[in-house]
KOLGU-4560 file (N, C-alpha, C; in nm, 3 decimals, padded with zeros to 5 digits):
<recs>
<n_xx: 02.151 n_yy: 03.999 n_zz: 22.649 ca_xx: 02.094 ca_yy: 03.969 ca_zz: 22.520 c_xx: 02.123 c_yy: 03.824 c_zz: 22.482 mol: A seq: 1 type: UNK>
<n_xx: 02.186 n_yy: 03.823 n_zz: 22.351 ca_xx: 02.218 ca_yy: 03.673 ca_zz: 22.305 c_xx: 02.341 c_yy: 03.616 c_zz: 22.380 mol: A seq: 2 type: UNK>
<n_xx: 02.337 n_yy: 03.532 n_zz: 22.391 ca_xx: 02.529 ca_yy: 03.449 ca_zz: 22.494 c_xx: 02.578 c_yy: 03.384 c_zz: 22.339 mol: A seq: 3 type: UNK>
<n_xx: 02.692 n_yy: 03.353 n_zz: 22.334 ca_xx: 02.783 ca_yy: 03.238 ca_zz: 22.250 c_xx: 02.720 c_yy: 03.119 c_zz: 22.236 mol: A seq: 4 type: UNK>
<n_xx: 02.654 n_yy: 03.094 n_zz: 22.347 ca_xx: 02.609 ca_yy: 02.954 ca_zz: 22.390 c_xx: 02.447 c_yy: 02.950 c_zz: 22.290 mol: A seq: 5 type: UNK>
<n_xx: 02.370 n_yy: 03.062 n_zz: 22.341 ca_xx: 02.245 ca_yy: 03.029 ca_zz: 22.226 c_xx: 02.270 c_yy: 03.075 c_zz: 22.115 mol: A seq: 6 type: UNK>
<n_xx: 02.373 n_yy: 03.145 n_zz: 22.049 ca_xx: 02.434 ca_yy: 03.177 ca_zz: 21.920 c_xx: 02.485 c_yy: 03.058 c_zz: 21.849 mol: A seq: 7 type: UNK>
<n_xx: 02.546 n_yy: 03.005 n_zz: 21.921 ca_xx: 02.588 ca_yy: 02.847 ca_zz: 21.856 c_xx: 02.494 c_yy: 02.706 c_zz: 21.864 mol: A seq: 8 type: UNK>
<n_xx: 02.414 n_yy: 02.751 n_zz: 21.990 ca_xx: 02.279 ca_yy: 02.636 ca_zz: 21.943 c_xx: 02.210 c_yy: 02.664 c_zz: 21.838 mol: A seq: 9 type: UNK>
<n_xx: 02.173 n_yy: 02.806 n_zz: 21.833 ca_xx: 02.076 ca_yy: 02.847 ca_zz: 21.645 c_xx: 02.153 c_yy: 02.834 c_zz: 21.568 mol: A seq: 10 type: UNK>
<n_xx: 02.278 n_yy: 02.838 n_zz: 21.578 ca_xx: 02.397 ca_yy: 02.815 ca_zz: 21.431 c_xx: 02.350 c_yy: 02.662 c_zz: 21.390 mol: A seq: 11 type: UNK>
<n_xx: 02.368 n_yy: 02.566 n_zz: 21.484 ca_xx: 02.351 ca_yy: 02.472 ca_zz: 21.483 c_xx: 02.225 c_yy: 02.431 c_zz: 21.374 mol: A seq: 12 type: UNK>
<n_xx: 02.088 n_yy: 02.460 n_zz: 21.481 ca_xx: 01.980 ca_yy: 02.407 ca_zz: 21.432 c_xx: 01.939 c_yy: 02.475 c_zz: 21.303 mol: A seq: 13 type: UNK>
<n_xx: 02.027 n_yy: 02.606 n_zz: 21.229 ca_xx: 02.023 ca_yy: 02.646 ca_zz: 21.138 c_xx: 02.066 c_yy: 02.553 c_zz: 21.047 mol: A seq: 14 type: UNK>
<n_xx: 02.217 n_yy: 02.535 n_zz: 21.087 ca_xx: 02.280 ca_yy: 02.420 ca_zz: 20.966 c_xx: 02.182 c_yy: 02.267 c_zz: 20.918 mol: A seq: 15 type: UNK>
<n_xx: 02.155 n_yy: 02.249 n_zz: 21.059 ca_xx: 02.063 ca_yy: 02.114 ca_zz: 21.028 c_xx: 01.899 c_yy: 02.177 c_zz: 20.926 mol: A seq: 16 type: UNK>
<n_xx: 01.862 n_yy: 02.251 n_zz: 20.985 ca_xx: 01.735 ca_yy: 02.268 ca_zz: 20.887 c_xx: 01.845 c_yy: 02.298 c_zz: 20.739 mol: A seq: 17 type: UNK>
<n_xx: 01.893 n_yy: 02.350 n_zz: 20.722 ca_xx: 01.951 ca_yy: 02.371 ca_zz: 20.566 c_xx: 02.027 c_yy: 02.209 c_zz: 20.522 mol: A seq: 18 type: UNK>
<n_xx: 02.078 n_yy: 02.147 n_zz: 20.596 ca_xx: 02.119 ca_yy: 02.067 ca_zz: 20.517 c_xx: 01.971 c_yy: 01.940 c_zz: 20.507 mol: A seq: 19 type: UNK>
<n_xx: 01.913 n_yy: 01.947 n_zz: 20.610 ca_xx: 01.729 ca_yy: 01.831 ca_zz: 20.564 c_xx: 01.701 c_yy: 01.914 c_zz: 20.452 mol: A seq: 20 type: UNK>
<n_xx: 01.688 n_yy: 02.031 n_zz: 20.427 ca_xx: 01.571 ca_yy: 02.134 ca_zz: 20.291 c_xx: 01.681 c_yy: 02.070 c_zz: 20.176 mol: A seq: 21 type: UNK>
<n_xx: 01.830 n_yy: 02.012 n_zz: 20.186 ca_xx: 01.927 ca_yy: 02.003 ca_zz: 20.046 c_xx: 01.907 c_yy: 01.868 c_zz: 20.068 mol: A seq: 22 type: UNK>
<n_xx: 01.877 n_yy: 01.787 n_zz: 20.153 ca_xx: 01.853 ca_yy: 01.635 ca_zz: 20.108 c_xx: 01.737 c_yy: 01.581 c_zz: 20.060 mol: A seq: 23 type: UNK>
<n_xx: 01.668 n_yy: 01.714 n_zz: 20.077 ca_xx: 01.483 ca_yy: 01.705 ca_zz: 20.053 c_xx: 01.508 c_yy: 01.742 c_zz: 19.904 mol: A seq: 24 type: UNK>
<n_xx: 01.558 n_yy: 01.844 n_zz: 19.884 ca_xx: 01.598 ca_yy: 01.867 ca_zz: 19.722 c_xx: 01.641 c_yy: 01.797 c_zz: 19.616 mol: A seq: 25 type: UNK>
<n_xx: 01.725 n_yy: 01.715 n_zz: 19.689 ca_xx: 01.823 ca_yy: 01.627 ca_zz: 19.585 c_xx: 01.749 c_yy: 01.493 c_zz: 19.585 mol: A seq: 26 type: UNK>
<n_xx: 01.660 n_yy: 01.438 n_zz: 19.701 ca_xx: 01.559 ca_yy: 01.332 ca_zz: 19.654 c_xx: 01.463 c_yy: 01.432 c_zz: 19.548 mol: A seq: 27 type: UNK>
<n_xx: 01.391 n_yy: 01.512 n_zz: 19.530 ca_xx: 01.315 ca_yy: 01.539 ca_zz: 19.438 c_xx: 01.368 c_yy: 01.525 c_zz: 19.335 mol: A seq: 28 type: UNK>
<n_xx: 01.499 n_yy: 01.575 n_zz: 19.329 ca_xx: 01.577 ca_yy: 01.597 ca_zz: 19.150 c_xx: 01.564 c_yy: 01.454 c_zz: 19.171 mol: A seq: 29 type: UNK>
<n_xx: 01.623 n_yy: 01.383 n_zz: 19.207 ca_xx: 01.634 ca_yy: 01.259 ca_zz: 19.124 c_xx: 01.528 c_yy: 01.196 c_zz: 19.147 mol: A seq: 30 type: UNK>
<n_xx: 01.422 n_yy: 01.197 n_zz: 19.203 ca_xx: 01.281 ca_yy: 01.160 ca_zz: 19.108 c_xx: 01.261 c_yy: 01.198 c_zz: 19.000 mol: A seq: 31 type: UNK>
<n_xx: 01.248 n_yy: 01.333 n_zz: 19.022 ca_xx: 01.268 ca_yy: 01.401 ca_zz: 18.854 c_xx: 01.366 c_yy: 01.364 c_zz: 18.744 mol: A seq: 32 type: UNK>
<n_xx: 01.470 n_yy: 01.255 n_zz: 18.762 ca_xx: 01.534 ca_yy: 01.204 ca_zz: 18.729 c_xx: 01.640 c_yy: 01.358 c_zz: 18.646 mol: A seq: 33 type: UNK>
<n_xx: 01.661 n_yy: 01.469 n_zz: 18.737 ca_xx: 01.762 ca_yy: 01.544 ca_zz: 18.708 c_xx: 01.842 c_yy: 01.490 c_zz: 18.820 mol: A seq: 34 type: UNK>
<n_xx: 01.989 n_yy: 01.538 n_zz: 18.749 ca_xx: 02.131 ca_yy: 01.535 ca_zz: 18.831 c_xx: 02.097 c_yy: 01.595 c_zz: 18.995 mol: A seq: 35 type: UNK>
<n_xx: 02.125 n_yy: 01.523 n_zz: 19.092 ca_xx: 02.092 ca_yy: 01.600 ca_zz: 19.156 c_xx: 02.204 c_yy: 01.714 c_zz: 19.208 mol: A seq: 36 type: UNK>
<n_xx: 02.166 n_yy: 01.856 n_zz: 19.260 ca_xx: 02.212 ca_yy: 01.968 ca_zz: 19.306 c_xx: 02.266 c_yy: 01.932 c_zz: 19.422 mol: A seq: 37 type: UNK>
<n_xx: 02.376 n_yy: 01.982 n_zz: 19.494 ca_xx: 02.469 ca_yy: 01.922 ca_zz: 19.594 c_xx: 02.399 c_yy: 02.106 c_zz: 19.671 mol: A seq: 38 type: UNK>
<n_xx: 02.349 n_yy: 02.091 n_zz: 19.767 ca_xx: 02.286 ca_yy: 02.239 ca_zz: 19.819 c_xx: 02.419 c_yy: 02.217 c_zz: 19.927 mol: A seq: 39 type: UNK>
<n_xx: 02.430 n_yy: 02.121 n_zz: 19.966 ca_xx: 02.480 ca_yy: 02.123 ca_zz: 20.115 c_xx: 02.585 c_yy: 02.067 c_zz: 20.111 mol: A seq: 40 type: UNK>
<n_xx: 02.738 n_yy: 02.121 n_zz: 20.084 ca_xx: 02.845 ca_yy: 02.022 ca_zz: 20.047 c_xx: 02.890 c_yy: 01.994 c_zz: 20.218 mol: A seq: 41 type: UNK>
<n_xx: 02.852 n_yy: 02.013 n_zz: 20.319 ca_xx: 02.909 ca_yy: 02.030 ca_zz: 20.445 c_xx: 02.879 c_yy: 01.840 c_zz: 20.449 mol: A seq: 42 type: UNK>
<n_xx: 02.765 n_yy: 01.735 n_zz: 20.394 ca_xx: 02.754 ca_yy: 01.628 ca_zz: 20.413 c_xx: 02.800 c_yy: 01.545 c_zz: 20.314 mol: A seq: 43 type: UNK>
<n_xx: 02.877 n_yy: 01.597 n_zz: 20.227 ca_xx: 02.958 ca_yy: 01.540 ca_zz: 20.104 c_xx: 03.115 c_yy: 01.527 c_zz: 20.124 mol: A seq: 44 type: UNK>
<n_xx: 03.162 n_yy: 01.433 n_zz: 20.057 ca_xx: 03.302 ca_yy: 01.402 ca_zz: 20.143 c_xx: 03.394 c_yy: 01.429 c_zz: 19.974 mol: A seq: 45 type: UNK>
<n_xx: 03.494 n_yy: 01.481 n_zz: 19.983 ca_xx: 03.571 ca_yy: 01.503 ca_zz: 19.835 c_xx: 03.642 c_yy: 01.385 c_zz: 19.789 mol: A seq: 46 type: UNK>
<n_xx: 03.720 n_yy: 01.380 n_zz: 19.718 ca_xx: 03.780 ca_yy: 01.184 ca_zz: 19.680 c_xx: 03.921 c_yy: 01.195 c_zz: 19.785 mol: A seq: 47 type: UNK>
<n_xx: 03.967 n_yy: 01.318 n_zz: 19.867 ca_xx: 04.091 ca_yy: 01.292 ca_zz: 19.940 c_xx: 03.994 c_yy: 01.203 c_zz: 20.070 mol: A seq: 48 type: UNK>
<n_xx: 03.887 n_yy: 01.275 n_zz: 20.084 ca_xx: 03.820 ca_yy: 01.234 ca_zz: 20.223 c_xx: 03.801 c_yy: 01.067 c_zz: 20.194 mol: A seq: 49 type: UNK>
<n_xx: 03.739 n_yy: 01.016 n_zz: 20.097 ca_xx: 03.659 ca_yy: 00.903 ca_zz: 20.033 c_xx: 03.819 c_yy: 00.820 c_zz: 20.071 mol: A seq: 50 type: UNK>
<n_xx: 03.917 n_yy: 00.850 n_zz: 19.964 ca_xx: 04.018 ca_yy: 00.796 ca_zz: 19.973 c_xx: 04.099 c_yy: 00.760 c_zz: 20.163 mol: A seq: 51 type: UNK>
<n_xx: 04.063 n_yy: 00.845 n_zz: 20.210 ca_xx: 04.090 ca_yy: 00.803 ca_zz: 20.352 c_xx: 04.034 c_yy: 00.722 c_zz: 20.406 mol: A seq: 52 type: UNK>
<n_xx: 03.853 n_yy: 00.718 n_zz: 20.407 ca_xx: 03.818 ca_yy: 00.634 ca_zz: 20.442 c_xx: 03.831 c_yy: 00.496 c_zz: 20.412 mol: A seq: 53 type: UNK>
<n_xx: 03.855 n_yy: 00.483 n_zz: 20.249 ca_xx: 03.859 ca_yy: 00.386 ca_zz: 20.303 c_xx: 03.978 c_yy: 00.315 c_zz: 20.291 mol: A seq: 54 type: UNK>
<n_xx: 04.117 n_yy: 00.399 n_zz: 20.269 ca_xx: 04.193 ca_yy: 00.322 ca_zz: 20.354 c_xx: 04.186 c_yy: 00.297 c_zz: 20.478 mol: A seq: 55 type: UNK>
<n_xx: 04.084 n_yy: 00.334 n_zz: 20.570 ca_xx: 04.060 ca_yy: 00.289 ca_zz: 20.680 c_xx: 04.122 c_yy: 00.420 c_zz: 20.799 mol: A seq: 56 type: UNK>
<n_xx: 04.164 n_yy: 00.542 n_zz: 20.761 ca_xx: 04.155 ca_yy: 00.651 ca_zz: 20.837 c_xx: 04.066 c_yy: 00.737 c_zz: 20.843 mol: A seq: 57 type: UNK>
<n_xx: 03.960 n_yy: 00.725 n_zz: 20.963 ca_xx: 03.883 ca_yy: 00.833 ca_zz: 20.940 c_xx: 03.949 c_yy: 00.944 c_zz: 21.022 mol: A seq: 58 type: UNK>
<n_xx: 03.996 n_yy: 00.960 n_zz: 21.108 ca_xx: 04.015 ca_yy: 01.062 ca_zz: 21.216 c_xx: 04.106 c_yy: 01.183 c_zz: 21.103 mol: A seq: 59 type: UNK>
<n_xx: 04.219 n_yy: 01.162 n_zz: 20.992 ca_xx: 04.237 ca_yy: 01.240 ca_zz: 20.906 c_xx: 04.115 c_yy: 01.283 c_zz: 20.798 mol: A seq: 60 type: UNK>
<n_xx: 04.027 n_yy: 01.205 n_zz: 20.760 ca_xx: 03.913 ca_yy: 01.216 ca_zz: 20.684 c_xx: 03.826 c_yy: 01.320 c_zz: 20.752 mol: A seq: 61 type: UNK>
<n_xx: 03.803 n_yy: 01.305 n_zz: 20.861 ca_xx: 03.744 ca_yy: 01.407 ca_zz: 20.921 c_xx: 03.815 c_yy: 01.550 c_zz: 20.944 mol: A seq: 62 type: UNK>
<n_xx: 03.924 n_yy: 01.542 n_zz: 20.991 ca_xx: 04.022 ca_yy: 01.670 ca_zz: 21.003 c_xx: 03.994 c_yy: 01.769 c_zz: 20.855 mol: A seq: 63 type: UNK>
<n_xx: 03.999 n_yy: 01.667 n_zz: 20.756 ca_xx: 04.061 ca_yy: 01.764 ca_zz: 20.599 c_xx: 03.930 c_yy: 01.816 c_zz: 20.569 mol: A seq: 64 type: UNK>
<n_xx: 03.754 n_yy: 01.747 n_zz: 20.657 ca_xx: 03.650 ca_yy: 01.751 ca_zz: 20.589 c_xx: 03.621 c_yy: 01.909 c_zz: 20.635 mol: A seq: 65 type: UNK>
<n_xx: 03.676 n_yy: 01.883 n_zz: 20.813 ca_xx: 03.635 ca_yy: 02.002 ca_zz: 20.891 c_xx: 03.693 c_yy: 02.179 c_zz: 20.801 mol: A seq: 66 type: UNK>
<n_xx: 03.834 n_yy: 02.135 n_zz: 20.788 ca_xx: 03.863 ca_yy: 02.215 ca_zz: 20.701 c_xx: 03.825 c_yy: 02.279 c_zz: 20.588 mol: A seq: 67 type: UNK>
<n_xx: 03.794 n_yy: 02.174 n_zz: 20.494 ca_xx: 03.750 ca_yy: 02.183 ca_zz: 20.387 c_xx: 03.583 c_yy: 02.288 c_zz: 20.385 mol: A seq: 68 type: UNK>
<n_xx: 03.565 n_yy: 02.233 n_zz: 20.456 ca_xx: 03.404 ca_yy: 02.284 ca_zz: 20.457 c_xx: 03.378 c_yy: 02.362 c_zz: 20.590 mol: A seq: 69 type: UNK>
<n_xx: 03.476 n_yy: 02.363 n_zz: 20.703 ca_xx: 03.379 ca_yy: 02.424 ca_zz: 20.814 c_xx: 03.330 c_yy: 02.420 c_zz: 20.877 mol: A seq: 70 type: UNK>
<n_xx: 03.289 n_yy: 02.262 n_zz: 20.890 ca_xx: 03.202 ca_yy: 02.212 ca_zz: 20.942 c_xx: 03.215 c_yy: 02.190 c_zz: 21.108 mol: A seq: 71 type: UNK>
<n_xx: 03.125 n_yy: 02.146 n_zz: 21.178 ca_xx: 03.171 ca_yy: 02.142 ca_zz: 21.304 c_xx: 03.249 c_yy: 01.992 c_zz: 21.325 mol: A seq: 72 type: UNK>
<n_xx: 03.287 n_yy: 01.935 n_zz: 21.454 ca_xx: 03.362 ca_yy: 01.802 ca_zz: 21.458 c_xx: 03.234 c_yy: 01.699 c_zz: 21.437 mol: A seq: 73 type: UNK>
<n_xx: 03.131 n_yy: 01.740 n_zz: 21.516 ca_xx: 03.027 ca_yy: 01.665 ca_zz: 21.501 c_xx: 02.970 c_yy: 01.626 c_zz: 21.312 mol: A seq: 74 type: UNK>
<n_xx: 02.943 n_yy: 01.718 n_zz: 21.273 ca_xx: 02.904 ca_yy: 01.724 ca_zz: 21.148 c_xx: 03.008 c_yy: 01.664 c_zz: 21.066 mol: A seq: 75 type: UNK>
<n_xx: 03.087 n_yy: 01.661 n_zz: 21.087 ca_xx: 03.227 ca_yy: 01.592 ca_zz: 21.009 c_xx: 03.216 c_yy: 01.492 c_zz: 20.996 mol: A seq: 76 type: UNK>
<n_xx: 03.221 n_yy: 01.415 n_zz: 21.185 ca_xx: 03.222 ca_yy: 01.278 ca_zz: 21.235 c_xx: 03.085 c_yy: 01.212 c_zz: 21.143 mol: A seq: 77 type: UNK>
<n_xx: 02.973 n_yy: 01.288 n_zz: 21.088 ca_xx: 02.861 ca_yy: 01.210 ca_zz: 21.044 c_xx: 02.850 c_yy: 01.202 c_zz: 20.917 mol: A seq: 78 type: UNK>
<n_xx: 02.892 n_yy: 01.299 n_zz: 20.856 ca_xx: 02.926 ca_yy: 01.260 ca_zz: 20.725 c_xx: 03.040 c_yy: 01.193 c_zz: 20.738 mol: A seq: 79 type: UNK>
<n_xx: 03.183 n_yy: 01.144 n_zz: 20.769 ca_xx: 03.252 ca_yy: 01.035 ca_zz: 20.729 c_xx: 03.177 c_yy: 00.909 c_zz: 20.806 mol: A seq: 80 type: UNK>
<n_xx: 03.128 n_yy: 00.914 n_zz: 20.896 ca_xx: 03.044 ca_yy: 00.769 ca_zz: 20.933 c_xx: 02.945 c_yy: 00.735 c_zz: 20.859 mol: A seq: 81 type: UNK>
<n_xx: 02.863 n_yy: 00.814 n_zz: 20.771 ca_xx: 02.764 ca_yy: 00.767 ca_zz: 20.699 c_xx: 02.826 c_yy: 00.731 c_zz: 20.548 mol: A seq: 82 type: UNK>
<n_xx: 02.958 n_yy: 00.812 n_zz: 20.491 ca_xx: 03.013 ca_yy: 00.683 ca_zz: 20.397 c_xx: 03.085 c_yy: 00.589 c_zz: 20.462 mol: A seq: 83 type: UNK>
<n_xx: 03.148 n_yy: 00.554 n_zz: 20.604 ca_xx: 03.221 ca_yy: 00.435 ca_zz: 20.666 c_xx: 03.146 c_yy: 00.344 c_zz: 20.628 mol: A seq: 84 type: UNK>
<n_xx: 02.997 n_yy: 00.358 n_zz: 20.671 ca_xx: 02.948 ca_yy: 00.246 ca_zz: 20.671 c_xx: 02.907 c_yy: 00.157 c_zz: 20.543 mol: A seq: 85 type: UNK>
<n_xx: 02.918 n_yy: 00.245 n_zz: 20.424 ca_xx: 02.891 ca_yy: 00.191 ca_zz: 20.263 c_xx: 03.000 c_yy: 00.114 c_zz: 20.271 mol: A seq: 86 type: UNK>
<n_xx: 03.120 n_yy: 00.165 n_zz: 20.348 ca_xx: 03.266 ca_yy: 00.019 ca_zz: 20.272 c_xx: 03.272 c_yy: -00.109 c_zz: 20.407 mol: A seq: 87 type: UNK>
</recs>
């Protein structure tokens, strides 16, 4: 039947379609000029994470994110690289 292996590739391409449908969301709200709704906190970093980065540790930033949220290492690594690169 199903293996681990295609169980965790659809986990995968699950998470990614849900977190594009919450970035697709949160550009609409704020056209709509509402607050926008955080659908997908797995690409949001908390102020311990923020605060790591940018003292300049990501490899703990990522550890507390994985935790925090669950996320895989990959998904971690891209949300703290996509705020690295704002500082």
């Amino acid at each position: 039947m199903f293996g681990i292996e295609n169980l965790t590739t659809r986990l995968s391409q699950l998470e990614s379609q849900v977190q594009i449908q919450g970035e697709a969301l949160n550009a609409m709200a704020r056209q709509l000029g509402i607050d926008p709704v955080l659908v997908d906190q797995m690409g949001q970093l908390d102020a311990e994470e923020l605060s790591l980065v940018r003292a300049g540790k990501p490899i703990p930033a990522i550890k507390h994110h994985r935790v925090r949220t669950g996320s895989s290492l990959l998904q971690a690594k891209e949300a703290v690289d996509r705020h690295n690169a704002e500082f």
